[in-house]
C-alpha positions, 0 to 999 in steps of 0.5 A: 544504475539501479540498485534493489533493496529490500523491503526491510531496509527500505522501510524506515527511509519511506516511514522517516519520509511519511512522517515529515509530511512527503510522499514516497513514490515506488514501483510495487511487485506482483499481480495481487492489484491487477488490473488497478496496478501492473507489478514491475511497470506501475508507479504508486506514492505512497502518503502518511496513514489518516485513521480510519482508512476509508473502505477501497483505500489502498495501503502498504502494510506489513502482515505478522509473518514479516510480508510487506502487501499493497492491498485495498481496504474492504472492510473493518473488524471492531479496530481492525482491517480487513485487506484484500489484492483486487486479484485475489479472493482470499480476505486478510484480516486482523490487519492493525493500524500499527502494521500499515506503513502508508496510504497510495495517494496516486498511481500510474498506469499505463502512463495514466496518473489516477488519483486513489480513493482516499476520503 
């Protein structure tokens, strides 16, 4: 049996398991990463943040108004990140370091697995 949890509660068990040095492996929602990744079918892990994130780097983070995104690293502002959804156009920045949760290290699509861009 599934359970559905949000966000928020899952939060601090992939940060507890991030810090230990582990992996955490989840099925993202949405369309903001198609085609790279199908909301409700592919699989991401997710790894601990190695600072600076390298340009195209995809990373789960929580914005200011409380949202949690997976999105990829375009840029960087002075100390801070600027985020965009592969399907998206509009630029999220002001992105802090403290806001990003963890890295994806791999995902599979369509029962392909694809090692992500990370270094």
């Amino acid at each position: 049996m599934s359970k559905v949890i949000s966000m928020d509660e899952m939060i601090p068990l992939i940060e507890e398991k991030l810090n230990e040095d582990g992996k955490v492996i989840f099925t993202p929602k949405g369309t903001s990463m198609l085609p790279t990744i199908v909301g409700d079918e592919d699989t991401v892990s997710l790894t601990r943040p190695q600072f600076p994130l390298k340009k195209y780097a995809i990373a789960l983070y929580k914005t200011d108004n409380g949202d949690y995104l997976l999105h990829r690293v375009i840029g960087r502002n002075g100390e801070c990140y600027v985020m965009r959804g592969d399907n998206k156009y509009i630029k999220e920045k002001g992105i802090r370091e403290d806001q990003i949760v963890g890295v994806v290290k791999t995902y599979t699509h369509k029962g392909e697995v694809y090692e992500a861009y990370t270094s």
